[in-house]
VOGU-3710 file (C-alpha; in Angstrom, 3 decimals, decimal comma):
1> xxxxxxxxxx> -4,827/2,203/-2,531  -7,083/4,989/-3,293  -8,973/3,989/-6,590  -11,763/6,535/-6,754  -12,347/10,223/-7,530  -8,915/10,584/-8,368  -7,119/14,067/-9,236  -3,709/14,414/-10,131  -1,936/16,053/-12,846  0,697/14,499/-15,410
11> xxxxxxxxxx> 2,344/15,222/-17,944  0,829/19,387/-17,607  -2,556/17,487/-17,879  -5,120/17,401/-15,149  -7,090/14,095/-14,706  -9,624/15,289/-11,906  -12,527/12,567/-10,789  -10,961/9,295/-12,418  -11,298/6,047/-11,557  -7,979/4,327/-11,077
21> xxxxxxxxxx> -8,617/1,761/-13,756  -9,791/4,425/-16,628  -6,292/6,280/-16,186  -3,830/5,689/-19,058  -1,292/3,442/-17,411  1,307/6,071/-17,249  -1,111/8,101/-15,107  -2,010/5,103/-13,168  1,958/4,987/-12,551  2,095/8,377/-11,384
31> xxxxxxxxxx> -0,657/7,760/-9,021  0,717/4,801/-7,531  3,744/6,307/-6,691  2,246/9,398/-5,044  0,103/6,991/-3,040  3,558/5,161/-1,794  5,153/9,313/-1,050  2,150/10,131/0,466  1,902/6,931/2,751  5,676/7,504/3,664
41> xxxxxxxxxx> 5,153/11,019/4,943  2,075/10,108/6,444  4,571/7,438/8,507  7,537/10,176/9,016  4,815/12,226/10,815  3,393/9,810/12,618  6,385/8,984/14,083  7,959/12,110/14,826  5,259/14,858/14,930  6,026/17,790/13,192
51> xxxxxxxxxx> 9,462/18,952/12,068  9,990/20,775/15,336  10,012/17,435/17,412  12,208/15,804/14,834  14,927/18,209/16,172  14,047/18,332/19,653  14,424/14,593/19,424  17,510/14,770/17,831  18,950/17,470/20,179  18,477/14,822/22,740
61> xxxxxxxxxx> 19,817/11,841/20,936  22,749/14,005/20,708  22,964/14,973/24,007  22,312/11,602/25,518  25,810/9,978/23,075  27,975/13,081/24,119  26,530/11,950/28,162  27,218/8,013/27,218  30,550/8,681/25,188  31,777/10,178/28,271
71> xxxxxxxxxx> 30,940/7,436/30,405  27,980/9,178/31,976  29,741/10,921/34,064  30,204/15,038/34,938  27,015/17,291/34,001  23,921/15,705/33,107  22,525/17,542/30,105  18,917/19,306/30,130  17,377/16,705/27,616  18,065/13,966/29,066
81> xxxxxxxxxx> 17,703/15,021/32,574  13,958/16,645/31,481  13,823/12,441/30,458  14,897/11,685/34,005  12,531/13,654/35,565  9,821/12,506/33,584  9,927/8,657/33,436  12,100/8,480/36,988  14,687/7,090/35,589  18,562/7,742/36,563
91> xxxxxxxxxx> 20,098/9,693/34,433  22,476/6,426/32,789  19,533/4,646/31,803  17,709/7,891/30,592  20,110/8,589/28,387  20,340/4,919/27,312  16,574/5,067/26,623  16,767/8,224/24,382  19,430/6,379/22,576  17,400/3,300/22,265
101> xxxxxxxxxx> 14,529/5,461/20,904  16,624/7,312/18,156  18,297/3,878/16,753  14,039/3,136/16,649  13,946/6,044/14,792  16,601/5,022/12,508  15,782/1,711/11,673  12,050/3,000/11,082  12,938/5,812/8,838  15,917/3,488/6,896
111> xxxxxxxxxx> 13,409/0,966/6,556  9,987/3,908/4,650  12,927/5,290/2,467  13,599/1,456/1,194  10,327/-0,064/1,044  9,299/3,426/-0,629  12,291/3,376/-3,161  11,981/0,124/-4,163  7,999/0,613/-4,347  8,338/3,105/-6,777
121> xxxxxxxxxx> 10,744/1,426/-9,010  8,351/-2,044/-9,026  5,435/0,662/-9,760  7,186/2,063/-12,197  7,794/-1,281/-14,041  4,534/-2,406/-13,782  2,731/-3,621/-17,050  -0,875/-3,214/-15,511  -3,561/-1,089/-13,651  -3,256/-4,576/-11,176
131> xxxxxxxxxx> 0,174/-4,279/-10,647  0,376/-0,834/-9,851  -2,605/-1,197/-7,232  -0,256/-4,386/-5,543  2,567/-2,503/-5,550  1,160/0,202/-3,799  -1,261/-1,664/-1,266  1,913/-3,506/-0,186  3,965/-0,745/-0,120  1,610/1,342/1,897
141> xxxxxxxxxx> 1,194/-2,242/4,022  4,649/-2,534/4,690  5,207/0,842/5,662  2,794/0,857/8,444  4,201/-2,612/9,740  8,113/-0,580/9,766  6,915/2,101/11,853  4,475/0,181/14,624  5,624/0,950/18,132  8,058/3,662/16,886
151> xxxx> 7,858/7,295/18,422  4,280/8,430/18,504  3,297/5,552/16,309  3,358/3,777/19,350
//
């Protein structure tokens, strides 16, 4: 967790250089949990790239569960034929690799929201400057275990 020359505003107040531990606590709450948000999109990017990739990614995941749903057979579509052509793969286990990678996705994403959620609830109960900063460093910890190996966190 970031302790030092904080900034953030609560509350319509600005706290701008603080130490983590001179914050009132409700402040140091605040922070804690905008440490976990931040640490979450920092994953969701890492993973996916911008928002642009997020859809050309799920374009494909779609395109690759019409191509299995229909028992991989008549037209191959452009995503995952563009996978094909780019990892030499046939176009069955193409497909089964983009839908591999998307239930990666899944899992990954499923598992930020949750470990971010339920961060921010223990932060929010916290009774202590030390129990916001373990809430968050695990957080933050756990998040970056969720996502190794996913999408271009790999």
């Amino acid at each position: 967790m970031k302790t030092k020359d904080l900034s953030v505003t609560f509350d319509g107040r600005s706290y701008v250089g603080f130490d983590f531990q001179a914050l009132p606590l409700a402040v140091a709450v605040a922070v804690g949990a905008q440490q976990v948000d931040q640490a979450a999109d920092a994953a969701r990017i890492a993973m996916l790239g911008d928002n642009s990739r997020f859809v050309e990614y799920s374009i494909a995941a779609d395109d690759a569960k019409a191509f299995a749903d229909g028992g991989y057979e008549g037209d191959v579509p452009a995503s995952v034929e563009a996978s094909m052509i780019s990892t030499g793969l046939s176009a069955k286990d193409a497909a089964d690799e983009i839908l591999a990678a998307a239930q990666a996705f899944r899992v990954a994403i499923t598992g930020v929201r949750s470990i971010r959620l339920k961060a921010k609830k223990a932060i929010s109960d916290a009774y202590d400057h030390d129990s916001v900063e373990a809430a968050t460093d695990q957080a933050v910890a756990q998040i970056q275990v969720c996502i190794a190996g996913v999408g271009n966190a790999a």
